[in-house]
C-alpha positions as CSV (number, residue, x, y, z in Angstrom):
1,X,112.1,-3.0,-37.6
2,X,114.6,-5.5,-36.3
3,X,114.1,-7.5,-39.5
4,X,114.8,-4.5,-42.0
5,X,118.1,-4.2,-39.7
6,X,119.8,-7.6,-39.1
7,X,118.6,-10.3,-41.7
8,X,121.2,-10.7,-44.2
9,X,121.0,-9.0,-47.7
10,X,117.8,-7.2,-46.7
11,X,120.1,-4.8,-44.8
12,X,121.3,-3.9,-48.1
13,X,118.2,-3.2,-50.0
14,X,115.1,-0.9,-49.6
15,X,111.8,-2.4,-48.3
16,X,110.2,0.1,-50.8
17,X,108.1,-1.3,-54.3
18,X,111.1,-2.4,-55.9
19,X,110.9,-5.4,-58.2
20,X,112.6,-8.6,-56.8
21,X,115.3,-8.5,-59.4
22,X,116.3,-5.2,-58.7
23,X,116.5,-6.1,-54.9
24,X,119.3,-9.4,-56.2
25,X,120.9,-6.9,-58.3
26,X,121.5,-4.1,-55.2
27,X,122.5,-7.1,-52.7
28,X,125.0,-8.4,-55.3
29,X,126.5,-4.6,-55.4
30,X,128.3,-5.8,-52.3
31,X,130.7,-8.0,-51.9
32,X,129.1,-11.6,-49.6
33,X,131.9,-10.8,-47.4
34,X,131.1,-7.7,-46.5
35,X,127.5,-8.0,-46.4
36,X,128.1,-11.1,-43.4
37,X,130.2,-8.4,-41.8
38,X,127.0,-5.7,-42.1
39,X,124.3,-8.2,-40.9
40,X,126.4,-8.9,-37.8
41,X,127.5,-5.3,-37.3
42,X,123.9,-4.7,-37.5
43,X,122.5,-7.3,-35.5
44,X,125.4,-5.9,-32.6
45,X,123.8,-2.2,-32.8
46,X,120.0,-3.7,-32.6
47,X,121.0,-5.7,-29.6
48,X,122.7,-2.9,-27.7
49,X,119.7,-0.4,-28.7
50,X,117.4,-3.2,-27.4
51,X,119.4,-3.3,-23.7
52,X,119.3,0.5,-24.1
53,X,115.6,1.0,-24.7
54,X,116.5,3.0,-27.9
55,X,115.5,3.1,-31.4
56,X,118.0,1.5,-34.0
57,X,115.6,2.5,-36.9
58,X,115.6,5.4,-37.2
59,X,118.1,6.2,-34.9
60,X,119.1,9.6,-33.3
61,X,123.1,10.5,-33.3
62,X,123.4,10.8,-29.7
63,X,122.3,6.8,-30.2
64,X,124.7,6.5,-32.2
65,X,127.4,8.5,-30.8
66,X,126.6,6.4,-26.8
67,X,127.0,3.2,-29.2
68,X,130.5,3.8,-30.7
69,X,131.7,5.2,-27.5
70,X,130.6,1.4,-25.8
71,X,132.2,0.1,-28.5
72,X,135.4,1.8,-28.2
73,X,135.5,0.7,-24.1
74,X,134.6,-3.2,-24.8
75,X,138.1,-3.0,-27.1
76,X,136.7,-2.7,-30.7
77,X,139.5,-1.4,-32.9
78,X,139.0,1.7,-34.8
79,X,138.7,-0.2,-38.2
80,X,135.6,-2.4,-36.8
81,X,133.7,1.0,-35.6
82,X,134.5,2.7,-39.0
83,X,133.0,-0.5,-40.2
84,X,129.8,-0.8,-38.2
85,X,129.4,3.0,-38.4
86,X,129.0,2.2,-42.4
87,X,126.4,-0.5,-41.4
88,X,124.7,1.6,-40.0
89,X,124.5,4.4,-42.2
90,X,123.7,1.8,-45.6
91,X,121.0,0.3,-43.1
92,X,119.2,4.0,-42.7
93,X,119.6,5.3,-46.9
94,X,118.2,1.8,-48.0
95,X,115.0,2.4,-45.6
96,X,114.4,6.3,-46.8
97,X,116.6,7.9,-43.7
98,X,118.8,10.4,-43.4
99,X,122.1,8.7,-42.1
100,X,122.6,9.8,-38.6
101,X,126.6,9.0,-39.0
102,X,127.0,12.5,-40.6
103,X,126.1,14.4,-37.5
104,X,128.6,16.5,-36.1
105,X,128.1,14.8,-33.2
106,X,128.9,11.1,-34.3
107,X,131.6,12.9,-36.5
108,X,133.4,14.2,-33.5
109,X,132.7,11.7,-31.2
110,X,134.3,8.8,-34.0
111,X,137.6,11.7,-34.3
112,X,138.0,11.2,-30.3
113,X,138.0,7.3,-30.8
114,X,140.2,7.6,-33.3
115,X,142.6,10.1,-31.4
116,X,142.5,7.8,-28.4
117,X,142.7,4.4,-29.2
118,X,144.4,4.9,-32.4
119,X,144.1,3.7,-36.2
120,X,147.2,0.9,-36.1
121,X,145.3,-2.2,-37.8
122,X,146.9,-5.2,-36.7
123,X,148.6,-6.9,-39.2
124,X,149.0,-10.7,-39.8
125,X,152.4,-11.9,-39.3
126,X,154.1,-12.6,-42.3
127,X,155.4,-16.4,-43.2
128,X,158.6,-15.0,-44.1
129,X,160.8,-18.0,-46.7
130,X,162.6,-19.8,-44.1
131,X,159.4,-20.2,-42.0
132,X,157.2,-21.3,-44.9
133,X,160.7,-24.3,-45.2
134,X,160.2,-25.2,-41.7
135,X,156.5,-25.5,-42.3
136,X,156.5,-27.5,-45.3
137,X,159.4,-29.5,-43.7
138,X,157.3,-30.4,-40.2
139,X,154.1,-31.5,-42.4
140,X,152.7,-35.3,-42.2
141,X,153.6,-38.0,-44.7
142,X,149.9,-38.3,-45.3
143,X,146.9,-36.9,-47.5
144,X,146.5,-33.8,-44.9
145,X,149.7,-32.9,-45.5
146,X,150.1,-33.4,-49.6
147,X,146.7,-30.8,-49.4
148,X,148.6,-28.4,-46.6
149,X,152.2,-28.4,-48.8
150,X,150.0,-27.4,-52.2
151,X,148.3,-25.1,-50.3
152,X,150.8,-23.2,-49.0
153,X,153.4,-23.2,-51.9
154,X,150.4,-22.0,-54.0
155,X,149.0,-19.0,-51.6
156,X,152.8,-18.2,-50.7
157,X,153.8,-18.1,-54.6
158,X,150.9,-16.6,-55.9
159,X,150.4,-13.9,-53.1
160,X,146.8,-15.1,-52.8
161,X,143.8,-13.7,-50.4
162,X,142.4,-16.5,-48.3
163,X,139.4,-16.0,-49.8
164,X,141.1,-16.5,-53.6
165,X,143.0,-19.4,-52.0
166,X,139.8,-21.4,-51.5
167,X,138.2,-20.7,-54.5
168,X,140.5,-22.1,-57.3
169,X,139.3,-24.6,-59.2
170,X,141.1,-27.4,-60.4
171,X,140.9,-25.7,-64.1
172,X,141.7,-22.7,-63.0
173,X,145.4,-24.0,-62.1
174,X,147.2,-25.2,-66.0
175,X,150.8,-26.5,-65.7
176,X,153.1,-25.3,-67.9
177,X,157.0,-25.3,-69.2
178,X,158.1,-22.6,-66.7
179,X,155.3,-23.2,-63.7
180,X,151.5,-22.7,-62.8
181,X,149.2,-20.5,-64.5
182,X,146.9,-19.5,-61.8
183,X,143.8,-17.9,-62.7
184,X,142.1,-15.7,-59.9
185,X,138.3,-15.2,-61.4
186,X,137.4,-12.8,-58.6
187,X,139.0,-11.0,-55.3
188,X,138.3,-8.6,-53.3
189,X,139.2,-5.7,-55.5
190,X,137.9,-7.7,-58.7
191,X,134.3,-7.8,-57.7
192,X,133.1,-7.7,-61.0
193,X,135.0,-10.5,-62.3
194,X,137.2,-9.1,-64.5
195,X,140.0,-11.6,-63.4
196,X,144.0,-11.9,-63.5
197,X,146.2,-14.5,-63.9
198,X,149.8,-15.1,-62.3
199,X,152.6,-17.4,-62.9
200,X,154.4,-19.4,-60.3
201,X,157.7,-20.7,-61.1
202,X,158.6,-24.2,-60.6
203,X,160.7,-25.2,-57.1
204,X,164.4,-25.6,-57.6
205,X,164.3,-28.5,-54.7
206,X,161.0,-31.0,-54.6
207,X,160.4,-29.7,-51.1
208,X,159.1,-26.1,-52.2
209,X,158.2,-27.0,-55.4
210,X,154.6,-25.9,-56.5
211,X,154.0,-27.2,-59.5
212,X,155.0,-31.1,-57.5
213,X,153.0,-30.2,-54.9
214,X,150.0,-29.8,-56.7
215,X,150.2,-32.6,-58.8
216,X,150.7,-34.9,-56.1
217,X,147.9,-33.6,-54.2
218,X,145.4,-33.9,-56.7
219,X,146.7,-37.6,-57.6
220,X,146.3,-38.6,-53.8
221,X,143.0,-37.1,-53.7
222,X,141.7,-38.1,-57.1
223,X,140.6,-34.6,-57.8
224,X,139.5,-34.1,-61.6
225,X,137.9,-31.4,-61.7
226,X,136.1,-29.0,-59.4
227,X,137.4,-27.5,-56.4
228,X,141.2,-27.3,-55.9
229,X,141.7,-27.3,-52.2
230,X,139.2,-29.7,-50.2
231,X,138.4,-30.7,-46.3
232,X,140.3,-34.2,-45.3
233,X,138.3,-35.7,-42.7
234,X,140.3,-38.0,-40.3
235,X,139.7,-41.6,-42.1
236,X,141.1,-39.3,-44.8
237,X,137.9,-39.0,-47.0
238,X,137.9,-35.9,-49.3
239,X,135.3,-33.6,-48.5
240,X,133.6,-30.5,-50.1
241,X,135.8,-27.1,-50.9
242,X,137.7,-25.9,-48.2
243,X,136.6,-22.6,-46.1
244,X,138.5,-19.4,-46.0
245,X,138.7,-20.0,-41.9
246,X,140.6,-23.6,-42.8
247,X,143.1,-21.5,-44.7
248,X,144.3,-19.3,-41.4
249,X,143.8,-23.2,-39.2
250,X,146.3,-24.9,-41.9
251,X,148.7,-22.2,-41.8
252,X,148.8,-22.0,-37.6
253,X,148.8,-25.7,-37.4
254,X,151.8,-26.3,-39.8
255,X,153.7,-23.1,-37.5
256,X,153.4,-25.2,-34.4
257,X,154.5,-28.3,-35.7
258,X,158.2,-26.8,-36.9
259,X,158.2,-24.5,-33.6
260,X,156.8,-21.8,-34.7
261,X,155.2,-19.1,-33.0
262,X,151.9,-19.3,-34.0
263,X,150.8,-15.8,-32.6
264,X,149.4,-13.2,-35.1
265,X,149.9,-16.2,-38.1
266,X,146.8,-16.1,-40.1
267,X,145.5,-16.9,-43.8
268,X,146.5,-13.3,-44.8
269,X,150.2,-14.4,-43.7
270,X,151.3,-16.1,-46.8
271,X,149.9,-13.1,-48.9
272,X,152.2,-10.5,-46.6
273,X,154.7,-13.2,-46.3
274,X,155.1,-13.1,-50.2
275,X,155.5,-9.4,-50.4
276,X,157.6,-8.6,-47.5
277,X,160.0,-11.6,-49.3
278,X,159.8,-10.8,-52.1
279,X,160.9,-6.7,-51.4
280,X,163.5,-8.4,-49.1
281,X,165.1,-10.1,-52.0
282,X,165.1,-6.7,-54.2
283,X,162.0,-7.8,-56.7
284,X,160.4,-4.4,-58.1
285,X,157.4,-2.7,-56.8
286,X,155.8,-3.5,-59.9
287,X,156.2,-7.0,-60.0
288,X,155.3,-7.5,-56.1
289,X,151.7,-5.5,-57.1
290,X,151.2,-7.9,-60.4
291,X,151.3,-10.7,-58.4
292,X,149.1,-9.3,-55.2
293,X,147.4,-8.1,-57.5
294,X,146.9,-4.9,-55.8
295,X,145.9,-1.9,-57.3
296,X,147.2,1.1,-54.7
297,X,150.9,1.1,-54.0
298,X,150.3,2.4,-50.4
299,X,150.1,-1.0,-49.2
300,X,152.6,-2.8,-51.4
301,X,155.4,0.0,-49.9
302,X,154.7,-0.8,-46.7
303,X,155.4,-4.8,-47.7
304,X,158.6,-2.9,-48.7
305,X,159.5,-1.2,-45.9
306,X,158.8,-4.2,-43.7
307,X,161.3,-6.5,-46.9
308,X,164.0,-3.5,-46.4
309,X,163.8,-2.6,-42.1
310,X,167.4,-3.8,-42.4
311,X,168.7,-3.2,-45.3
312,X,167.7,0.6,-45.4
313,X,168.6,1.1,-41.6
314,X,171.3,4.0,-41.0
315,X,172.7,1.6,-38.6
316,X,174.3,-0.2,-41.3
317,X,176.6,2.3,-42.1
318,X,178.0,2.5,-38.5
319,X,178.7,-1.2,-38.5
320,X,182.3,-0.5,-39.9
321,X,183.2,2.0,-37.3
């Protein structure tokens, strides 16, 4: 039982007389990300049920509804019970189960969470222009910091996802007249590889230039082909492609050496950093979403309210009394 729960993929598939290709084709329905983040979500709920002598498999909603609640008192944010509550529900349909996460019970339960600890995710800190300066600025003379200055200018510029960031490959990045052509293969709301591409405009000043940066980080390196962004161990020795966690340790690292606060920084930071900008500076809603590539505009407004806090406020039109 614990296996058809908590070992990878599997929690994604039926243990029913499926043919093995089907079972590669329902586990790639999902992105890899979010099937890591089911398997551990998973594995959390057997563990508890163990402590609890209860059933994960099938399990009862007042199981269910106990769990949540333990999670809600440990400090889980709503988003990660909404999260392991869909675990748990994709665990019981693929094994034949009715999803005990539709119960009135785990229904109300979840709405009391909700209602109490509130729905506020907590959102990255965005590396606003004259931060992502001072970063570049602070950065070492050396082949860590030609890697840390691409990466930066080209996640900042191009609004990537962490995840995005790490996975360019080096011909997936073609210099031009005008800038980089970046071309993102795949992303979170691209699971099917559709694909999008997005210019970055060349730096007016060498220090924030993207297109320099690049170059001379590939040059240093003596990347050819491949991946883009690499691991740099310390007797600087290029490594294999970078992971989306080195993104979010680059960006914290480069904030402490210019003074930064690090606190709240992530890899998502140059994405929201980008946005919020970019509205700041007055560049349409459109343009901001071609870039992000995102597809609702719920999120993109509220990079745009964040860019325009200021510039919208009522206070300004007191200042002159």
């Amino acid at each position: 039982m614990g296996d058809t729960m908590a070992t990878g993929t599997r929690a994604m598939v039926p243990s029913g007389p499926v043919s093995e290709r089907t079972r590669e084709y329902l586990a790639a329905s999902k992105a890899p990300r979010t099937v890591r983040a089911y398997r551990s979500d998973l594995a959390d709920f057997e563990a508890w049920c163990a402590e609890s002598g209860r059933a994960p498999l099938p399990a009862d909603p007042a199981t269910v509804a106990d769990y949540i609640a333990s999670q809600a008192e440990q400090g889980r944010t709503a988003a990660t019970i909404t999260r392991r509550l869909s675990a748990i529900s994709q665990a019981h349909r693929m094994a034949g189960y009715a999803s005990p996460t539709h119960d009135q019970l785990v229904r109300s339960t979840t709405a009391g969470i909700r209602r109490t600890i509130g729905t506020a995710p907590r959102q990255a800190r965005p590396v606003m222009v004259d931060d992502l300066r001072a970063m570049l600025a602070a950065l070492p003379d050396d082949l860590h910091g030609l890697r840390d200055r691409a990466l930066l200018l080209v996640g900042f510029a191009a609004g990537m996802r962490r995840s995005e960031l790490v996975a360019l490959d080096v011909a997936d990045v073609a210099e031009e007249a005008e800038g980089l052509r970046v071309t993102i293969r795949r992303s979170k709301t691209d699971q099917e590889g559709v694909g999008r591409e997005v210019g970055i405009v060349r730096g007016r000043v060498p220090l924030t230039d993207p297109v320099a940066a690049v170059h001379e980080w590939r040059e240093a390196a003596g990347i050819a082909d491949g991946a883009l962004f690499r691991s740099v161990d310390r007797g600087d020795r290029v490594g294999k492609r970078l992971s989306d966690k080195g993104v979010a340790r680059i960006v914290r690292a480069a904030a402490i050496r210019a003074g930064l606060d690090p606190e709240r920084l992530s890899g998502h930071s140059l994405r929201a950093g980008l946005a919020t900008s970019a509205a700041a500076a007055g560049a349409p809603e459109t343009a901001i979403m071609r870039t992000t590539g995102h597809r609702s505009t719920a999120m993109v407004r509220r990079y745009i309210r964040a860019g325009n806090l200021f510039t919208e406020s009522a206070s300004r039109f007191l200042l002159a009394l």
